[in-house]
Backbone bond lengths (Angstrom), bond angles and torsions (degrees), N, CA, C in turn:
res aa  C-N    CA-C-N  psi(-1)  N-CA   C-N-CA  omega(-1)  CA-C   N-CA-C  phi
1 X - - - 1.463 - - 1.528 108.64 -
2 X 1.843 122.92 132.27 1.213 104.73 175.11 1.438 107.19 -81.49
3 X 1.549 89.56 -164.92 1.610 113.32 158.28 1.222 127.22 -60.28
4 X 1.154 120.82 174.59 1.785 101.00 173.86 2.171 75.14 -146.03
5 X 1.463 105.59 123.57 1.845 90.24 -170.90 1.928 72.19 -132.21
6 X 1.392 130.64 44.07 1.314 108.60 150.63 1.777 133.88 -94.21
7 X 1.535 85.68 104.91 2.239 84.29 -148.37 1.487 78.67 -101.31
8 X 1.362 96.55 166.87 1.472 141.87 176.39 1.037 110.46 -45.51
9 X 1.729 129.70 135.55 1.700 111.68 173.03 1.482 101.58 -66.70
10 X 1.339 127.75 -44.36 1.127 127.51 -166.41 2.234 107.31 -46.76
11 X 1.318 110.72 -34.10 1.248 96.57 170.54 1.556 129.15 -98.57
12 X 1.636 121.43 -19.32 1.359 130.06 156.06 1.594 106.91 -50.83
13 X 1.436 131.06 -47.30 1.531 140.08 176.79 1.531 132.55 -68.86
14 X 1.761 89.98 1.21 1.957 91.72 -151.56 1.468 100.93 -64.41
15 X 1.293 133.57 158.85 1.056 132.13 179.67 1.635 109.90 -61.66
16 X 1.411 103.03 148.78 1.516 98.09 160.68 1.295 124.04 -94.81
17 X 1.463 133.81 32.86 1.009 117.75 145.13 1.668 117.64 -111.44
18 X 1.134 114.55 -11.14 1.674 93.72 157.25 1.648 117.93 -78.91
19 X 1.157 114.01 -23.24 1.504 108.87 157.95 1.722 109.81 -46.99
20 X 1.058 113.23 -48.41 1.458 103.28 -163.79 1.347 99.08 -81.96
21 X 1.148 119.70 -20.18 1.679 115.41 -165.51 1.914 102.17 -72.22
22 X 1.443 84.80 -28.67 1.611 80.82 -175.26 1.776 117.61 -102.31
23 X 1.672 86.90 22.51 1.647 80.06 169.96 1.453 137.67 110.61
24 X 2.094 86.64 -35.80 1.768 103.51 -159.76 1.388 112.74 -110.19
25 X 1.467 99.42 -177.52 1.821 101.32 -164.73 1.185 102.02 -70.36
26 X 1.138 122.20 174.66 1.754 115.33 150.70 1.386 129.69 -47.08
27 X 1.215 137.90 104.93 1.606 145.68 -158.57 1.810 71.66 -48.26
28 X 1.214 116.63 -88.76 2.020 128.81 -143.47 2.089 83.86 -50.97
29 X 0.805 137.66 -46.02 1.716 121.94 177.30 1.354 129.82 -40.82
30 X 1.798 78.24 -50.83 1.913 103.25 178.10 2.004 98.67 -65.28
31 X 0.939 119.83 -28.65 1.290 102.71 -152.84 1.730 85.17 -103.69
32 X 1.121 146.94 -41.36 1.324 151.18 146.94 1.680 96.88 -12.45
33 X 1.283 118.56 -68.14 1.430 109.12 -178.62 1.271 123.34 -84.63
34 X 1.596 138.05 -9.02 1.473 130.19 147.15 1.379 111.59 -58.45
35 X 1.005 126.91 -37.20 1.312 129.08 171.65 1.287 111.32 -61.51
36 X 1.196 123.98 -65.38 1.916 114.47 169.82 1.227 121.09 -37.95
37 X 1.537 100.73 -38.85 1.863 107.55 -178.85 1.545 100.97 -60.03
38 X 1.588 97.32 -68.18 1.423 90.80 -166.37 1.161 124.84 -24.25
39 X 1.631 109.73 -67.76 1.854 132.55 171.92 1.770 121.59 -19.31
40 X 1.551 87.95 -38.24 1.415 91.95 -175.61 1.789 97.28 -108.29
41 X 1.106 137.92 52.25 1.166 136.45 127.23 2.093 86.38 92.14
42 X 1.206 127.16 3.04 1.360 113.13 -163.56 1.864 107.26 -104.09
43 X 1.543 104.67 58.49 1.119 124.44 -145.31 2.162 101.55 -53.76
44 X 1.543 85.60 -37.50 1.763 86.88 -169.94 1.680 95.65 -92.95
45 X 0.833 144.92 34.60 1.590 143.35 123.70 1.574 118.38 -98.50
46 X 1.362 100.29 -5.09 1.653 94.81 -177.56 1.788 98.01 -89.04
47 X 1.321 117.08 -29.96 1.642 137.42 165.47 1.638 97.96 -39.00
48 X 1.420 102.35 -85.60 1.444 106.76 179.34 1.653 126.25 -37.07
49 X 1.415 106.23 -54.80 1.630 107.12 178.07 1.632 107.70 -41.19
50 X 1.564 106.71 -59.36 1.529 115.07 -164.91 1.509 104.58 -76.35
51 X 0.821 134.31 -29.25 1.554 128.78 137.06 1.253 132.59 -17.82
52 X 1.259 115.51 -50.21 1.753 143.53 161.02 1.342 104.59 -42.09
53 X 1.794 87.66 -67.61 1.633 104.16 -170.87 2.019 121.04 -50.83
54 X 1.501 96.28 -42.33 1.363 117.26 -172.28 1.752 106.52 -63.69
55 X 1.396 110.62 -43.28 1.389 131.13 -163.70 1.914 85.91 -69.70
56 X 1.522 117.87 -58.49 1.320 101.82 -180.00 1.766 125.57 -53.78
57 X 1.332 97.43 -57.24 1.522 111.59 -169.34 1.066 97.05 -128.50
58 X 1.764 124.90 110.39 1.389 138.01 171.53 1.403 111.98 -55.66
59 X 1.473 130.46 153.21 1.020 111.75 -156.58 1.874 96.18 -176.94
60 X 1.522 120.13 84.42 1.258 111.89 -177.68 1.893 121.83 -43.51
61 X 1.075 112.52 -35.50 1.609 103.10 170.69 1.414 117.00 -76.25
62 X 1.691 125.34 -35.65 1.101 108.44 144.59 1.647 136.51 -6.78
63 X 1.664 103.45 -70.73 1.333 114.63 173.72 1.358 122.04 -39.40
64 X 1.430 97.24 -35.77 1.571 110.95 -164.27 1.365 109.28 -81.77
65 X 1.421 113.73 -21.47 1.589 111.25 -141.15 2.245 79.81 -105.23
66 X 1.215 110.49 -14.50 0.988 119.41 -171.13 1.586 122.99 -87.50
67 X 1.735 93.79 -52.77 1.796 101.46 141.82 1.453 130.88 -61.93
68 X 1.571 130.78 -15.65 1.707 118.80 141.23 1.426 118.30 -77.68
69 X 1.101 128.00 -8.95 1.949 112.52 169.78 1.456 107.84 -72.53
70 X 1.504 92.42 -40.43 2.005 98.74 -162.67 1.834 100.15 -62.54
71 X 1.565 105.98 -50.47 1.298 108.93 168.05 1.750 136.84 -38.14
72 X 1.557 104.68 -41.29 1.141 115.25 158.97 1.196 136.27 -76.65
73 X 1.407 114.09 -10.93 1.369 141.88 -160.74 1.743 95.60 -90.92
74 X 1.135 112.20 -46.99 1.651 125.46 174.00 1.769 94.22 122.93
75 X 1.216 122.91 -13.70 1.351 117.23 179.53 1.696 124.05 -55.28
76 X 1.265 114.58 47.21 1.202 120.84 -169.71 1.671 124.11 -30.76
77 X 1.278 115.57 -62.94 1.453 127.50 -175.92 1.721 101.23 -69.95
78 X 1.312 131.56 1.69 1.233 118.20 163.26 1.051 105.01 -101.47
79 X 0.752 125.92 -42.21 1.658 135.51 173.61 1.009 92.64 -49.08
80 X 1.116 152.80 -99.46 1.661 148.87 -163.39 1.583 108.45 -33.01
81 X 1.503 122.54 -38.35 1.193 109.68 158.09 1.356 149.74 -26.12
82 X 1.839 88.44 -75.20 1.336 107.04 172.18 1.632 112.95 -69.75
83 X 1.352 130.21 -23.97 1.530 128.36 179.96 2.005 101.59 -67.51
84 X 1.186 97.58 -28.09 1.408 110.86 162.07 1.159 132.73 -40.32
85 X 1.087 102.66 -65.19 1.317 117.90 178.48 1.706 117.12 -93.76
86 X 1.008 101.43 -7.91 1.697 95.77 163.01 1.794 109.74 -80.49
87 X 1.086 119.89 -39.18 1.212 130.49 162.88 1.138 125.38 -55.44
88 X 1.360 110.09 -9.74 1.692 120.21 -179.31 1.687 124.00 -101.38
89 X 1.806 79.98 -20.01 1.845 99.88 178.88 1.593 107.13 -58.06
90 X 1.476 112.82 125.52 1.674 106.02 158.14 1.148 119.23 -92.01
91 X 1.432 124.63 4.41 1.376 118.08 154.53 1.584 115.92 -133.00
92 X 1.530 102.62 177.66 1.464 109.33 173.09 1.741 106.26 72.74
93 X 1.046 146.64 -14.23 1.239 148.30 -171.83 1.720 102.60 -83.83
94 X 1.560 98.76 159.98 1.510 108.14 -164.41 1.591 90.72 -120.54
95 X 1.183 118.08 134.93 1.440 119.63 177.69 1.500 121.26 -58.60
96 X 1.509 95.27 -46.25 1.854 112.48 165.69 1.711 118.84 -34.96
97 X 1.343 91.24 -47.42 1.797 117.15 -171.96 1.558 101.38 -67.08
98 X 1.676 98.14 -51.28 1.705 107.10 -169.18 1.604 111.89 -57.84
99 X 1.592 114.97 -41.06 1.199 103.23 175.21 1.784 130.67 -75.91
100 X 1.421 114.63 -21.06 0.985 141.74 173.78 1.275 101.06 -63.66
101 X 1.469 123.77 -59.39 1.784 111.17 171.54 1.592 121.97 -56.04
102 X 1.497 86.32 -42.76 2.066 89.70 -177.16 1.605 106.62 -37.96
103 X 1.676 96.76 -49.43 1.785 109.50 -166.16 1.484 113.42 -57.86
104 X 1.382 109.43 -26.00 1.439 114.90 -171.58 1.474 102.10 -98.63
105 X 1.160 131.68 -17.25 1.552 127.93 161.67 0.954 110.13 -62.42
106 X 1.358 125.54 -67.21 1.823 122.05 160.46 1.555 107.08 -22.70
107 X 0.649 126.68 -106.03 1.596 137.48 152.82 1.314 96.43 36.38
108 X 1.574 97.52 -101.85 1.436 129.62 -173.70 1.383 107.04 -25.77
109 X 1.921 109.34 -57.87 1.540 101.70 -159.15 1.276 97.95 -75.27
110 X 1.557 135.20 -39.30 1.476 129.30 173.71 1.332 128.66 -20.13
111 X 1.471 86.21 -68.76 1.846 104.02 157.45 1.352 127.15 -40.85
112 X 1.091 119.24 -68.76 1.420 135.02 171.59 1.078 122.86 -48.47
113 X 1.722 120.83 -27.31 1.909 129.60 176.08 1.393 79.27 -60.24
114 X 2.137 107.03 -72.81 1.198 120.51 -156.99 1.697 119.42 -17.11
115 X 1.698 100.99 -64.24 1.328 106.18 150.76 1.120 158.06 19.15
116 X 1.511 91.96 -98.18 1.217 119.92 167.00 1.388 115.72 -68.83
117 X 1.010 120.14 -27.27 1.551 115.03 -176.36 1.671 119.74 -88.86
118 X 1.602 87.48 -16.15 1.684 98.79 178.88 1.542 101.91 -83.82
119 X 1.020 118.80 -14.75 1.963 129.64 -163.17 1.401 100.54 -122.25
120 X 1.468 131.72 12.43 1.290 148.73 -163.28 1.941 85.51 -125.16
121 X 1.407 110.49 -74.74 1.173 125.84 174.07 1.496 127.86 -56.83
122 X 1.225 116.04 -26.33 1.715 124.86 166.63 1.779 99.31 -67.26
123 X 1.365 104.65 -59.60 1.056 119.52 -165.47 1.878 124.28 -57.37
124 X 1.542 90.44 -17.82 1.830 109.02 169.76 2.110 88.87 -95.29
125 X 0.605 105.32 -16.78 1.622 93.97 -169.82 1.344 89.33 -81.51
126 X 1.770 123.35 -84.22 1.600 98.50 166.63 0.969 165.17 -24.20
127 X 1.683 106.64 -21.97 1.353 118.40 -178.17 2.038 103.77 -96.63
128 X 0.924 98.14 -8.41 1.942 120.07 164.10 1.214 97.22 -86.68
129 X 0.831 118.37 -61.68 2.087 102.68 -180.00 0.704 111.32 -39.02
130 X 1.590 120.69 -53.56 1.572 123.10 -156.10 1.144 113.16 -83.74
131 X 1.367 108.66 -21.88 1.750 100.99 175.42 1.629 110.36 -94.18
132 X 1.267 115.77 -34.32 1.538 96.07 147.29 1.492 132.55 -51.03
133 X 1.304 129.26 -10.31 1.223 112.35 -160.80 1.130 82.62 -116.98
134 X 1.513 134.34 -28.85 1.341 113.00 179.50 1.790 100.45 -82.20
135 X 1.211 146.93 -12.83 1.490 147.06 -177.51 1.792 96.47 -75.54
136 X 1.787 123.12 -37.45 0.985 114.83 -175.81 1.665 116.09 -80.69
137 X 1.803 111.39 -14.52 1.285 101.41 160.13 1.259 131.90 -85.50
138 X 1.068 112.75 -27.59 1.353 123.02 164.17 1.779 106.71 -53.56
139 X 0.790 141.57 -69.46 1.584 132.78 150.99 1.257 120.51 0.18
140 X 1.758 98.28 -68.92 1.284 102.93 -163.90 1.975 101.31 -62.28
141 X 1.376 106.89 -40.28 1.278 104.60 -170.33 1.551 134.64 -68.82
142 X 1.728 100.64 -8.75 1.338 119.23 176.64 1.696 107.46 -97.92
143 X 1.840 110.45 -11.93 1.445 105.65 163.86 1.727 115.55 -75.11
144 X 1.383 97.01 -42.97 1.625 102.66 -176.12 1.483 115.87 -53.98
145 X 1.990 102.59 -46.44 1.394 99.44 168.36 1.260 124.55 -45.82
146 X 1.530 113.08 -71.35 1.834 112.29 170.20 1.021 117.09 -37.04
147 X 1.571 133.25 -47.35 1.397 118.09 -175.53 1.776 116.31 -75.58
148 X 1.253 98.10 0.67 1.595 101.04 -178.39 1.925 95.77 -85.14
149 X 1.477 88.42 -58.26 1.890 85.23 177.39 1.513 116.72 -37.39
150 X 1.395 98.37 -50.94 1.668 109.44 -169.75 1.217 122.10 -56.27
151 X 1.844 106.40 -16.85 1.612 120.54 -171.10 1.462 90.08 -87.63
152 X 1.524 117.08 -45.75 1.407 117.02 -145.53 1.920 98.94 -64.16
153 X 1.811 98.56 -58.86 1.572 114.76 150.47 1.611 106.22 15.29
154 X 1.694 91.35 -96.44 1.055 133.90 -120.85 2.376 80.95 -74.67
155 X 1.097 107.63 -46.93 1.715 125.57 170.00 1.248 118.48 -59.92
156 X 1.635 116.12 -37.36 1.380 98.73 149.23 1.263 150.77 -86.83
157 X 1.762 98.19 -4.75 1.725 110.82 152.60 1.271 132.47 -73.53
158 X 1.538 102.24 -18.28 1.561 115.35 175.51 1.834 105.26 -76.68
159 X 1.284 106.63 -55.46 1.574 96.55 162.45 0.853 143.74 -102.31
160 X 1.276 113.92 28.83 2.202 129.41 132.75 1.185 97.26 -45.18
161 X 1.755 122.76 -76.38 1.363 153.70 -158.58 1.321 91.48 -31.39
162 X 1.274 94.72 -74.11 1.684 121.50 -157.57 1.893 116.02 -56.43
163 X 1.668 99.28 -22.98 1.416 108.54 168.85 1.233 118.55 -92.51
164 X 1.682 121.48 -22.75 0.929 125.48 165.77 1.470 126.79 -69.77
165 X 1.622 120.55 -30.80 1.623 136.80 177.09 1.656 85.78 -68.16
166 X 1.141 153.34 -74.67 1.504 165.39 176.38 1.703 100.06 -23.52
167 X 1.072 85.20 -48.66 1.830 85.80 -159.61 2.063 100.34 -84.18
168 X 0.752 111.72 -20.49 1.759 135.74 158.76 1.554 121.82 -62.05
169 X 1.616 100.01 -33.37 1.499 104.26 -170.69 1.447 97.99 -90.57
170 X 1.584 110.02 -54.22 1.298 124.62 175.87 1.508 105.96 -45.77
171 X 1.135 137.69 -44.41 1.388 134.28 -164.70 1.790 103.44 -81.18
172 X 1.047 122.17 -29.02 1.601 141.03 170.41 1.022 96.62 -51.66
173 X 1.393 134.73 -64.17 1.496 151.60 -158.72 1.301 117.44 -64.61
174 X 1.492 109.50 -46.22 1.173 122.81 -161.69 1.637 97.46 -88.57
175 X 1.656 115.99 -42.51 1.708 97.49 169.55 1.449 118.87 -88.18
176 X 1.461 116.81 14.12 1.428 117.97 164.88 1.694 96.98 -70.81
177 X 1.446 121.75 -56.99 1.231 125.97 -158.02 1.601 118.67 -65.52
178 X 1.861 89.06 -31.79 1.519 88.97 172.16 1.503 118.15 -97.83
179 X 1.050 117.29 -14.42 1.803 107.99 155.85 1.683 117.76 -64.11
180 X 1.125 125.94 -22.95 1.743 135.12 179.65 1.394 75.58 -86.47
181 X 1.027 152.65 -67.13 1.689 124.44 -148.13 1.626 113.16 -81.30
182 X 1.474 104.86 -3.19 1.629 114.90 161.63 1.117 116.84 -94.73
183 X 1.461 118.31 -13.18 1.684 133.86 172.26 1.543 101.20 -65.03
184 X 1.506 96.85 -47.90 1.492 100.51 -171.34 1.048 129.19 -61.22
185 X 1.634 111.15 -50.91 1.334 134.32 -178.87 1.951 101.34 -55.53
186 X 1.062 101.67 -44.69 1.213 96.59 -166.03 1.673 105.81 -67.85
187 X 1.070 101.74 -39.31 1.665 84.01 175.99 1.443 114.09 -93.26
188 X 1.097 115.31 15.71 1.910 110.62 157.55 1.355 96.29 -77.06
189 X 1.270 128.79 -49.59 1.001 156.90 -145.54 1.775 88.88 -66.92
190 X 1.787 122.35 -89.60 1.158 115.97 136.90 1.677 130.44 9.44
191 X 1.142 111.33 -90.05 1.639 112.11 174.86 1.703 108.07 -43.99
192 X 1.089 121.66 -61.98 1.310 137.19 165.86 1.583 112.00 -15.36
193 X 1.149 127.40 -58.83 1.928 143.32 -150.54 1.241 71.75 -106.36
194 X 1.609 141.22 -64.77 1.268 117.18 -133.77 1.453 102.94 -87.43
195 X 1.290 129.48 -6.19 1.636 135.51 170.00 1.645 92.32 -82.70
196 X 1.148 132.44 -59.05 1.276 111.52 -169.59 1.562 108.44 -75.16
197 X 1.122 135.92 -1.98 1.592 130.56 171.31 1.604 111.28 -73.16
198 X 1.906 105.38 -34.50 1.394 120.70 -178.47 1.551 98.99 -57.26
199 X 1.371 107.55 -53.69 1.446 122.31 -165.49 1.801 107.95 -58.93
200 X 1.300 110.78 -37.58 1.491 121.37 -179.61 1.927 98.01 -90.81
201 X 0.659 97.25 4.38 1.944 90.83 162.13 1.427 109.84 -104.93
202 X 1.358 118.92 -49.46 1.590 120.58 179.96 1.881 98.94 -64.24
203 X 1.125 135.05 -48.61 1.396 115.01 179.37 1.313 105.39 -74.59
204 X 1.407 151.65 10.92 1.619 164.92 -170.20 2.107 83.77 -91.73
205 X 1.629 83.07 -56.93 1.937 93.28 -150.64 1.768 90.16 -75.74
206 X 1.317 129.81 4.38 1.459 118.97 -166.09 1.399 99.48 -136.34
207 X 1.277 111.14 24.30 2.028 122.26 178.58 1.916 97.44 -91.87
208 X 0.864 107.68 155.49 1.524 117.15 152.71 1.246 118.94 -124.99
209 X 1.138 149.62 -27.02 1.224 143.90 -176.40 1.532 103.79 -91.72
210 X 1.701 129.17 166.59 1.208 136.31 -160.43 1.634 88.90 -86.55
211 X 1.446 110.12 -60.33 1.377 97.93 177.28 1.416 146.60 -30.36
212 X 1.384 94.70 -49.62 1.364 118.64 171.28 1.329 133.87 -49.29
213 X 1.898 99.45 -41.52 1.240 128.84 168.34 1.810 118.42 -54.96
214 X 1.328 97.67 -51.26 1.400 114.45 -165.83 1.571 96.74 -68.86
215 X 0.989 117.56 -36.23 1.537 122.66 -163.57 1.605 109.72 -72.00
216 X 1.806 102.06 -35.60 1.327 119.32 -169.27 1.967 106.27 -77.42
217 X 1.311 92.59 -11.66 1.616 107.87 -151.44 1.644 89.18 -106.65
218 X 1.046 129.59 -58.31 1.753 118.99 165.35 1.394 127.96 -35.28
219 X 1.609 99.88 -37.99 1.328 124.24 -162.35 1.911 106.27 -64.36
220 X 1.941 83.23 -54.34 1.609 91.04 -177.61 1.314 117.62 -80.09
221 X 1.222 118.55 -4.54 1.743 129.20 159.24 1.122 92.28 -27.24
222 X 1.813 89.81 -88.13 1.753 116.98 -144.57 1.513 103.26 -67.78
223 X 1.208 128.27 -48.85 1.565 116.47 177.85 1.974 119.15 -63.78
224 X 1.836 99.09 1.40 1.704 95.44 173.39 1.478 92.13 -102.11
225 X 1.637 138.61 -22.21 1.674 116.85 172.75 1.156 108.22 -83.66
226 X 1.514 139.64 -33.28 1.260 123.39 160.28 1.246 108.41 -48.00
227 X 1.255 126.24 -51.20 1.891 102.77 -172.08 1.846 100.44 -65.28
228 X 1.238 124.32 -44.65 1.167 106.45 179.07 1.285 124.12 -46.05
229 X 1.515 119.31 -64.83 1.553 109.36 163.02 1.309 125.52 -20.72
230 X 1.746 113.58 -59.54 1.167 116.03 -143.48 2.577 78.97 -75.26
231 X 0.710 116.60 -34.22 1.057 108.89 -154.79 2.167 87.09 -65.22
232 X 1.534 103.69 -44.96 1.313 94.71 -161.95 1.785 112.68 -64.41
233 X 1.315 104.98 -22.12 1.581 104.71 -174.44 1.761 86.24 -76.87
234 X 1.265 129.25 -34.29 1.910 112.25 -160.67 2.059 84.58 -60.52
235 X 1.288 127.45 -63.28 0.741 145.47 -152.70 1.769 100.64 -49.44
236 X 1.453 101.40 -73.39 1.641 99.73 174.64 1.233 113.19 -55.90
237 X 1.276 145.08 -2.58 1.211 133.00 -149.76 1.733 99.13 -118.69
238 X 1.764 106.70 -28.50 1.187 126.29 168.62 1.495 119.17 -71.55
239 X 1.557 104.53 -37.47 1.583 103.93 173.42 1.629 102.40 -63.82
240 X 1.011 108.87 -59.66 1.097 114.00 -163.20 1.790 125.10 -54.87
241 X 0.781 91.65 -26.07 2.142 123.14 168.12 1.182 94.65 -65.21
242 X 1.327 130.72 -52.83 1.534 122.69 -166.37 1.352 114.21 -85.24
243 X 0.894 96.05 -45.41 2.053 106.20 176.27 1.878 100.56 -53.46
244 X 1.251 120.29 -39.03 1.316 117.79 -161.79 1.700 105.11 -92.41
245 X 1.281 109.88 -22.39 1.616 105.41 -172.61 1.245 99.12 -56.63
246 X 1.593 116.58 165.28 1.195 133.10 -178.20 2.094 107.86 -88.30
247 X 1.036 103.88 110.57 1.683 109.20 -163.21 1.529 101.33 -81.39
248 X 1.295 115.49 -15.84 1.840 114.57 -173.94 1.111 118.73 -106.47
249 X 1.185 114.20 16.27 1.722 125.30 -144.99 1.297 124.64 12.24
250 X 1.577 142.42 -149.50 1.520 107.54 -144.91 1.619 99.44 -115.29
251 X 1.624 98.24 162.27 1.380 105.45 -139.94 1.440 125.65 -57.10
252 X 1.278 148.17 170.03 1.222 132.67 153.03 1.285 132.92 -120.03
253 X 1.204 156.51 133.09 1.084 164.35 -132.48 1.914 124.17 -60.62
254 X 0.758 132.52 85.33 1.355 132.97 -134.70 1.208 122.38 122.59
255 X 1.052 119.42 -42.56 1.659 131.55 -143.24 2.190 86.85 -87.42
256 X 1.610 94.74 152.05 1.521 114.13 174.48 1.466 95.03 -123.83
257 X 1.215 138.23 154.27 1.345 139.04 -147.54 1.572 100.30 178.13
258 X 1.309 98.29 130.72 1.946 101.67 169.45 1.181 118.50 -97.62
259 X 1.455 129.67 118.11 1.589 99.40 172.73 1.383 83.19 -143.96
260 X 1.847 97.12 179.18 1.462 128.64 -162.59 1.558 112.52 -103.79
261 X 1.812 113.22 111.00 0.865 124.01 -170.29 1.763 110.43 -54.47
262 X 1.645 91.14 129.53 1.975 108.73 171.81 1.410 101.74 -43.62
263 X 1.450 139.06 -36.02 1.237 128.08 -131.76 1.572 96.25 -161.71
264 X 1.275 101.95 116.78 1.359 108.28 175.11 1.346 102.11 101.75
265 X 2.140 122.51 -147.26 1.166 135.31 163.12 1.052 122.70 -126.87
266 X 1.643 119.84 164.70 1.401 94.68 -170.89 1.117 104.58 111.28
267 X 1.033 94.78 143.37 2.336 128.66 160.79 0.940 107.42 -92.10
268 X 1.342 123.90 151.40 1.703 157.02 -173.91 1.596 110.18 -132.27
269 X 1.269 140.29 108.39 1.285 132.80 143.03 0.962 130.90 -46.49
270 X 1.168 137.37 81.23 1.589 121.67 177.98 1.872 115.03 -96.81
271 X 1.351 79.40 150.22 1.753 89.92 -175.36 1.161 115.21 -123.60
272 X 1.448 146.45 159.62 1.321 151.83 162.83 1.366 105.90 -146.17
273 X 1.628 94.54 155.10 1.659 106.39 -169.69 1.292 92.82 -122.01
């Protein structure tokens, strides 16, 4: 759309001294250079110049010529302004102009719903992002939580486990140590009967009378099955000490391990994490 620069003699003529009185450039200079702007495509400085111009010497096509820069400029909602207000003038307006603005108000507001409804509609799309993206952190943050529990969980079952494999080994240990000290006993115990059975055979072999004999001969019986006992309990009591000690010494963390239940029969898997 061009310009429309057919102004009033009354404002191409105005005197120059109320121009100066009031300050401003020459209205016909100012508008000489919106017009250059325009020409060269610099639509929102060509706005401003005639702006200048308008501010000196009011000027209903002014308005007009000011609502097509802004228009070209992309400044839509000013542009609708100023087409506004040319439409609002009761004087000085050109009918040609008047309908030409009406058309571009149409226009304008078309545009401008358009707009709005596209920047209405972005603006519901963003506000869905955002609550998805904040619904997907919130997610994420109630996974991390659980998986934090699940770690914490999961560490204090490992060292239950792990006190429990300990407290298993230790208990292994402790009836390894006290079955070997019944191993032991038993064959002191053993040595014990079987020195005094020796001792009750040599007074057997140094009796003379039958009585004497018989008496000497019961004697070394019972003090040779007590030593047998005592030898067979050192013996079982020794196997059994060894089979039960703990062969890996005590456990470590990770580790799966077989051992032989303290109590009762039977194997136990034990595991630690």
């Amino acid at each position: 759309m061009r310009l429309v620069f057919v102004l009033s003699a009354a404002l191409v003529l105005s005197p120059p001294v109320a121009l100066a009185q009031r300050g401003a450039k020459n209205p016909a200079a100012l508008i000489k250079d919106g017009e250059r702007l325009y020409q060269a495509g610099k639509y929102a400085e060509a706005a401003d110049v005639l702006k200048k111009a308008h501010e000196a010497q009011p000027n209903p096509r002014l308005i007009f010529n000011i609502a097509v820069s802004l228009e070209n400029a992309g400044e839509l909602k000013e542009a609708l302004s100023w087409y506004q207000q040319y439409v609002g003038n009761t004087e000085g307006t050109d009918p040609a102009l008047l309908k030409r603005s009406a058309r571009s108000i149409d226009k304008l507001r078309l545009l401008l719903d358009k707009e709005n409804q596209a920047q209405a509609s972005a603006d519901a799309e963003r506000q869905k992002l955002q609550e998805e993206a904040e619904a997907a952190r919130r997610r994420a943050d109630e996974e991390q939580l659980a998986t934090k529990r699940a770690e914490e969980e999961n560490e204090r079952q490992r060292q239950a486990e792990f006190a429990r494999a300990m407290k298993s080994y230790q208990r292994q240990k402790i009836a390894a140590f006290a079955i070997g000290g019944v191993a032991v006993v038993g064959v002191g115990a053993g040595v014990l009967f079987g020195m005094q059975a020796s001792d009750e055979r040599e007074k057997f072999d140094a009796a003379r009378t039958e009585g004497t004999k018989q008496s000497f001969a019961d004697s070394t019986k019972s003090k040779a099955l007590l030593a047998d006992i005592g030898f067979g309990v050192g013996l079982a009591g020794a196997i059994t000490a060894i089979i039960l000690y703990p062969k890996d010494g005590p456990p470590v963390e990770g580790e799966v391990r077989l051992t032989l239940a303290p109590r009762g029969t039977g194997a136990g898997l034990e595991v630690s994490f």
